[in-house]
C-alpha positions as CSV (number, residue, x, y, z in Angstrom):
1,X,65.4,55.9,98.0
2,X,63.4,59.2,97.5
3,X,62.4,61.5,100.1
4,X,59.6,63.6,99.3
5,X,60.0,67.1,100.1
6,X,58.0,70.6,99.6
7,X,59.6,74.0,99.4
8,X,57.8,77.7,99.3
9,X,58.5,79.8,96.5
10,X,58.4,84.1,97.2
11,X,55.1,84.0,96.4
12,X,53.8,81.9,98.9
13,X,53.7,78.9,96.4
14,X,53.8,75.5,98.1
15,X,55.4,72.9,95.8
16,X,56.7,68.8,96.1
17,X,59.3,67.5,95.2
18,X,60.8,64.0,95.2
19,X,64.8,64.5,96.6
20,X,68.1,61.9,96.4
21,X,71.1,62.8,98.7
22,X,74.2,62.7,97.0
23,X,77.7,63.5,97.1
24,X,77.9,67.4,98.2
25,X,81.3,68.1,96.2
26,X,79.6,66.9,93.2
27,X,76.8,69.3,91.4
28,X,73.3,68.2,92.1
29,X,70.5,67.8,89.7
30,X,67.1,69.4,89.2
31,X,64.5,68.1,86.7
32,X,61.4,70.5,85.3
33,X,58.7,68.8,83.3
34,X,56.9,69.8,80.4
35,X,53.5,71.7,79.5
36,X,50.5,69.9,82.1
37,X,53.5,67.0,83.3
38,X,54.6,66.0,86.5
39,X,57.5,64.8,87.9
40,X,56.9,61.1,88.8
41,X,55.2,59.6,85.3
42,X,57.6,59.7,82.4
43,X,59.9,56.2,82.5
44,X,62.4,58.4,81.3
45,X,62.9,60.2,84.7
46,X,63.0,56.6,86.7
47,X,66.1,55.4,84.6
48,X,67.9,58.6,84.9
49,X,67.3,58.7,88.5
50,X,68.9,55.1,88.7
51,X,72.0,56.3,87.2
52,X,72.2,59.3,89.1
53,X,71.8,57.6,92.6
54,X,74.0,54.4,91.4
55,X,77.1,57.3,90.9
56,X,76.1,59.2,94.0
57,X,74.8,62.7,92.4
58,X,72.5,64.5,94.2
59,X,68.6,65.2,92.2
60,X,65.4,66.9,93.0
61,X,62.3,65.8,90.4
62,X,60.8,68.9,91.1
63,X,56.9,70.2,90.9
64,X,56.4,73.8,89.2
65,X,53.5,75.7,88.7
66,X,52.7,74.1,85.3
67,X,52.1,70.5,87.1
68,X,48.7,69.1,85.5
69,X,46.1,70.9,83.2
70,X,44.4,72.3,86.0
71,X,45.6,71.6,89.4
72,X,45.4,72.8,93.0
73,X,47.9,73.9,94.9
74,X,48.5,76.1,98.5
75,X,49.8,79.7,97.9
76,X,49.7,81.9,101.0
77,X,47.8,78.8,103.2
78,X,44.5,79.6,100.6
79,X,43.7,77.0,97.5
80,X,44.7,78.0,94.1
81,X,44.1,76.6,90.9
82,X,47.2,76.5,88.8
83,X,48.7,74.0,86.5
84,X,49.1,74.6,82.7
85,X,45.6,76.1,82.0
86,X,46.8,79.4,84.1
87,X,50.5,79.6,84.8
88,X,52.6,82.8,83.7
89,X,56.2,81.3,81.8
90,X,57.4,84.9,82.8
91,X,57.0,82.9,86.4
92,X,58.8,80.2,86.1
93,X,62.0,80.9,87.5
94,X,60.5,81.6,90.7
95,X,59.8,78.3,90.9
96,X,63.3,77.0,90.1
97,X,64.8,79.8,92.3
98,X,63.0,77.5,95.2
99,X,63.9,74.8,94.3
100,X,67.9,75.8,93.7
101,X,67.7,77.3,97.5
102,X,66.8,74.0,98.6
103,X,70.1,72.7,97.4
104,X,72.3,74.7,98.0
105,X,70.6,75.1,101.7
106,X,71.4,71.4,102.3
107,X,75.4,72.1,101.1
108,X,75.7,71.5,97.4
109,X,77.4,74.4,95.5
110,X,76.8,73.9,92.0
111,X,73.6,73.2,89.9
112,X,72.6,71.6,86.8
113,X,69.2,72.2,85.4
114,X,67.5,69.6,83.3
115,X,64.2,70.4,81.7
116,X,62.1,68.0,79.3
117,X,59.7,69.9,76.5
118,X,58.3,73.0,77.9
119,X,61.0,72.3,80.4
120,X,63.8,73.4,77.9
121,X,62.4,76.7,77.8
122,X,62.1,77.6,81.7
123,X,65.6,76.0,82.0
124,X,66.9,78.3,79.2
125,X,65.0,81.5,80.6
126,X,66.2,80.7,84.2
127,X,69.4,82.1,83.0
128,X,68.4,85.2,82.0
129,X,65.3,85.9,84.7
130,X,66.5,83.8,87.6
131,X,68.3,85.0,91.0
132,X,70.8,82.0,90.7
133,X,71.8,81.6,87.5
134,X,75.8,81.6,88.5
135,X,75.4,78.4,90.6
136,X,73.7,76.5,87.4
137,X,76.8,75.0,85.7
138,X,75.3,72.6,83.1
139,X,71.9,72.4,81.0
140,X,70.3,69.8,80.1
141,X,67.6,70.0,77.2
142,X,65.4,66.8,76.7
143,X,63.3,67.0,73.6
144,X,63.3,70.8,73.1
145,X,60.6,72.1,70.4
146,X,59.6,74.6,67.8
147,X,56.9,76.3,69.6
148,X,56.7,78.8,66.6
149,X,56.2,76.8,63.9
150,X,54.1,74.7,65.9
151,X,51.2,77.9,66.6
152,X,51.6,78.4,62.9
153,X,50.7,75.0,61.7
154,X,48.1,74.4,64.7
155,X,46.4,77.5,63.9
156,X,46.7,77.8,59.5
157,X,48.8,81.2,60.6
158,X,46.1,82.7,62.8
159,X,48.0,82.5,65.9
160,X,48.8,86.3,65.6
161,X,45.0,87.4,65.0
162,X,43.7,85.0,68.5
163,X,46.8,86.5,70.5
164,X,45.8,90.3,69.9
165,X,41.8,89.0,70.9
166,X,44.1,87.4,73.9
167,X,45.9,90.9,75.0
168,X,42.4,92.3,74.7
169,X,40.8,89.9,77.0
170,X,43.8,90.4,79.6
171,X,43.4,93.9,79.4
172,X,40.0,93.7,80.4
173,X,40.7,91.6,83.4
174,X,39.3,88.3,82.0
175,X,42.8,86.9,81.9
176,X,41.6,83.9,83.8
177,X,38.7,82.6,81.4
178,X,39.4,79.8,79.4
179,X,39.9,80.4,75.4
180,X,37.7,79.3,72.4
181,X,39.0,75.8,71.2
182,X,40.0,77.0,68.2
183,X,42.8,79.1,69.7
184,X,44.4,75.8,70.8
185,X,43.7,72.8,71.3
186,X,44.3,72.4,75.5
187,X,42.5,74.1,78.1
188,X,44.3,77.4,78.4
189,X,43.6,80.9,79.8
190,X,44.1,84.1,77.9
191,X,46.7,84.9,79.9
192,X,48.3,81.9,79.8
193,X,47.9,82.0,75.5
194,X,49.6,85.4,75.8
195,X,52.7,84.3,78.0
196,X,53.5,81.3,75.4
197,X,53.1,83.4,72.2
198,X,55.0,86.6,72.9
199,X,57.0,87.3,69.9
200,X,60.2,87.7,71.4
201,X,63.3,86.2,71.7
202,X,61.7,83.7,74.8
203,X,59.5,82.2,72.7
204,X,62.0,82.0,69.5
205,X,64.6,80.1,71.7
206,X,64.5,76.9,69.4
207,X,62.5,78.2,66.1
208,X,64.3,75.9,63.9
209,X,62.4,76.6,61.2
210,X,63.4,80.0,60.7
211,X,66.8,80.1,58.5
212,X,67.0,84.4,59.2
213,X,67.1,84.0,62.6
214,X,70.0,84.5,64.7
215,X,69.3,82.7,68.0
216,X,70.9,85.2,70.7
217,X,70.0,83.8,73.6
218,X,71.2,80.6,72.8
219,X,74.6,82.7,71.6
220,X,74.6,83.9,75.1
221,X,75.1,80.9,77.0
222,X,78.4,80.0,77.9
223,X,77.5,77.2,80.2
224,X,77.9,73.4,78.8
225,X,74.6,72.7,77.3
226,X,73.7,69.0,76.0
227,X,70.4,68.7,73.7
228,X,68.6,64.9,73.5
229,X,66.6,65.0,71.0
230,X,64.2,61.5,69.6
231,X,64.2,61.2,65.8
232,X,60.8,60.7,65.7
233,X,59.9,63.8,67.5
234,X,56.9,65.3,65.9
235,X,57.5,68.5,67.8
236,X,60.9,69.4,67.7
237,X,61.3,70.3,63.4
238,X,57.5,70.4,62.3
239,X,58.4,72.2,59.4
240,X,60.7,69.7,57.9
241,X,60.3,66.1,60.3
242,X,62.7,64.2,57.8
243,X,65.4,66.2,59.0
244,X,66.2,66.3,62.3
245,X,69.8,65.9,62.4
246,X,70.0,69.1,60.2
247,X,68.1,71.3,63.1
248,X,69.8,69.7,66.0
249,X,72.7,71.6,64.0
250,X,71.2,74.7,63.6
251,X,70.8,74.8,68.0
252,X,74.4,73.4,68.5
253,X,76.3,75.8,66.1
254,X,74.7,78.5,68.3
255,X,75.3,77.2,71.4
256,X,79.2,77.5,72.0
257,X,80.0,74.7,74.5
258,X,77.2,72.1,73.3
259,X,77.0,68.4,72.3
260,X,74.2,66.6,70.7
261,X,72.6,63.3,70.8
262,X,69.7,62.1,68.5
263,X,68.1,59.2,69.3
264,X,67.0,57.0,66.4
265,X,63.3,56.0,66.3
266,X,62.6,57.6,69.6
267,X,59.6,59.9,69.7
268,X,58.8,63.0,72.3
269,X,58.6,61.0,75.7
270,X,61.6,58.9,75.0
271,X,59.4,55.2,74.8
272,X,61.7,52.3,74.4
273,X,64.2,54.5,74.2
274,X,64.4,55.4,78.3
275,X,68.5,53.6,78.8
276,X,70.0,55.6,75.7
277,X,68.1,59.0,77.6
278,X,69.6,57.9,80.9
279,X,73.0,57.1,79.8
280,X,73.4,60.6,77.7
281,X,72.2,62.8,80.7
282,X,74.7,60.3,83.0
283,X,77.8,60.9,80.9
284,X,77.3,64.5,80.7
285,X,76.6,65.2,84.2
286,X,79.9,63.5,84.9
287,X,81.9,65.8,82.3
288,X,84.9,67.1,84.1
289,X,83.2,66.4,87.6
């Protein structure tokens, strides 16, 4: 059903992947996990990988550099720990540009990038950073989040004073060493602490929370975008849970060609919930295929 595959990124970056043929006059699909995930646990990704192969679209559940807390992988034929602890969101596309060369190596012509979580945010920056982004066609967002306001609840608003001791530490070459536990509450380097708390626009994508702001990268995007978001996602609108309808709103009036779906009683990882997920990502994939 799968093959298993691995592809080298420009860095020397050796990374799996599992791959489904498809049709090549139909676009095919490439999956990025979330912060420490992979791309063979969540029951979310089986289901949709069912539908996809049942209608003969092509799919890669691809590895990135993020896979794990702390994992090893092959860059330049040496061992390297990577994984969440250590990797650079500044580096993602280069990951995805691999992984989009694949594809369109083996025929297909046009890409649609799906990204769960942390995924979201790679998917959305790929546009922006990556070498392909006029072969990516569609996005799709599973259970995006409010990274902002989640640093600011997480931390009682001293997010800003660790991530100036952060740029310190990098500065000083110790960009490798593991933070205090009272920065966060994962294994993460200081360089890694300073990639997902830039204040810029990056790390704003989907700051919900924030009624002044004005969302421009998501106003940039003029690709069909659909967001799947579970009602029950403790992540996605910390600073007001009851209403998530009302900030899956907020991203879809800034998005120009977007649809939403919200998934009643479904948390972050989709449990009981996996058929509703597949069936959404199936019916927009097909969109005008």
């Amino acid at each position: 059903m799968y093959d298993l595959i691995r592809v080298k990124t420009e860095d020397g970056l050796l990374l799996n992947g599992l791959y489904s043929e498809g049709d090549k006059n139909k676009p095919a699909i490439i999956h990025i996990h979330g912060f420490e995930g992979d791309f063979y646990t969540n029951e979310f990704l089986v289901r949709i990988a069912q539908k996809l192969q049942e209608n003969k679209l092509a799919f890669v559940l691809a590895q990135n550099r993020g896979t794990g807390i702390q994992s090893w992988f092959i860059k330049n034929k040496k061992d390297e720990i990577i994984g969440a602890s250590y990797e650079l969101l500044e580096e993602a596309y280069i990951d995805i540009d691999a992984w989009i060369k694949f594809l369109l190596d083996k025929g297909y012509k046009e890409i649609i990038l799906q990204g769960h979580s942390l995924g979201t945010m790679k998917i959305v920056r790929y546009l922006f950073e990556g070498n392909y982004p006029n072969k990516v066609k569609k996005l799709v967002l599973l259970a995006p989040f409010d990274i902002m306001q989640l640093l600011e609840d997480a931390t009682k608003g001293k997010w800003k004073e660790y991530l100036k001791i952060a740029e310190q530490k990098v500065k000083e070459g110790k960009g490798m060493e593991i933070v205090p536990e009272y920065f966060v509450d994962v294994k993460m380097s200081y360089q890694t602490y300073v990639s997902h708390r830039k204040q810029d626009d990056f790390e704003k994508m989907f700051a919900v929370h924030d009624k002044t702001y004005k969302f421009p990268l998501l106003n940039k995007i003029n690709i069909p975008v659909k967001i799947i978001v579970g009602e029950q996602d403790p992540y996605f609108n910390p600073a007001d849970p009851k209403n998530p309808q009302e900030a899956l709103d907020t991203l879809l009036n800034n998005i120009k060609n977007s649809s939403g779906k919200l998934i009643i009683g479904s948390g972050h990882g989709y449990e009981g919930y996996e058929d509703l997920v597949a069936e959404g990502v199936l019916e927009f994939v097909k969109e005008n295929v």
